[in-house]
FIBAPA-551433 format. One line per 10 residues: number of its first residue (from 1); their letters; for each residue x, y negated, z negated of C-alpha. Coordinates in steps of 0.25 Angstrom, whole numbers. Layout:
BEGIN
NUM> a> X:Y:Z ~ ... $
END
This chain:
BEGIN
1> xxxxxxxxxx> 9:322:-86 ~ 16:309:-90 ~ 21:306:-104 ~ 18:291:-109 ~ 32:287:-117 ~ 28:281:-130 ~ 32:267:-133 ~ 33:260:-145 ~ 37:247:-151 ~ 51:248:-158 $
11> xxxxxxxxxx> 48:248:-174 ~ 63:242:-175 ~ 60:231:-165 ~ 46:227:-171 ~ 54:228:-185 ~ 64:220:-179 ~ 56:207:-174 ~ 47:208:-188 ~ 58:206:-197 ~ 64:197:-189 $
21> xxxxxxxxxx> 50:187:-189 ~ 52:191:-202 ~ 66:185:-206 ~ 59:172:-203 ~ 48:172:-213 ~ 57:175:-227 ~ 68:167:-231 ~ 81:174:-229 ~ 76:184:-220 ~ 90:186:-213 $
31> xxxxxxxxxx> 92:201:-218 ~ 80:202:-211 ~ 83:196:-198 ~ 95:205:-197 ~ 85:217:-199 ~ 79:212:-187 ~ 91:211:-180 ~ 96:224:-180 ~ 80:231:-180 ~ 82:223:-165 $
41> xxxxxxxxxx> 94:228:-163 ~ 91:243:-167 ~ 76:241:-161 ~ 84:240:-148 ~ 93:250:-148 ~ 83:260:-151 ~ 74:256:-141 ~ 85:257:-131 ~ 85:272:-135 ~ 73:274:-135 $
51> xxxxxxxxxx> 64:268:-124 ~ 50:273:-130 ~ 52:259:-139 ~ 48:247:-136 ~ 51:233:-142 ~ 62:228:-137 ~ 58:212:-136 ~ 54:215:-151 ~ 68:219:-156 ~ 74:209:-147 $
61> xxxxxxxxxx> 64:200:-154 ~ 68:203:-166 ~ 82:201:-163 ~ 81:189:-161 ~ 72:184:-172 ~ 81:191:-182 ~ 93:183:-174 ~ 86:171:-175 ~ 84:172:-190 ~ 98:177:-193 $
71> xxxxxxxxxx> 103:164:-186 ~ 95:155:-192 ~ 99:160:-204 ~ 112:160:-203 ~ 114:148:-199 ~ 106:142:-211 ~ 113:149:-221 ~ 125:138:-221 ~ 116:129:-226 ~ 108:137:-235 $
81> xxxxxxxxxx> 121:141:-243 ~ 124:125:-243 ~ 110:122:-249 ~ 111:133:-258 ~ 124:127:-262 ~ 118:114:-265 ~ 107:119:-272 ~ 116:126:-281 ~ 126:113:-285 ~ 114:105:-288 $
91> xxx> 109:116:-298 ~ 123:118:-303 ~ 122:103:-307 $
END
């Protein structure tokens, strides 16, 4: 009689690709798009161990939204520090 091999979705990978979507909906989510980042990343590697899991377009996905997020915010925090700057001369005045 044949086994059936159980499957399941990676929890690290649905974590991943929630906290990701989620970066986007809070102000200052970049700690949170780092998380997602490396839940991806160990989502991955553990599914590569063990083949029961399932997810991988889901990490992957997370990957990228948590990438996306983290670009996009580093690349406005130039100007956010410049505003800040601003906004603190003009109180000072």
């Amino acid at each position: 009689m044949e086994t059936e091999k159980s499957t399941y979705y990676s929890e690290l990978a649905i974590a991943s690709l929630t906290i990701g979507i989620l970066s986007f909906i809070q102000l200052f989510g970049l700690e949170r798009s780092v998380t997602a980042i490396v839940f991806g990343v160990l989502a991955l590697r553990r599914m590569k161990q063990d083949e029961s899991q399932k997810g991988k377009k889901i990490a992957i996905a997370g990957i990228v939204v948590g990438g996306i997020y983290t670009l996009i915010a580093f690349a406005i925090m130039p100007h956010a520090i410049e505003v800040a700057k601003n906004i603190m001369r003009n109180t000072a005045k």
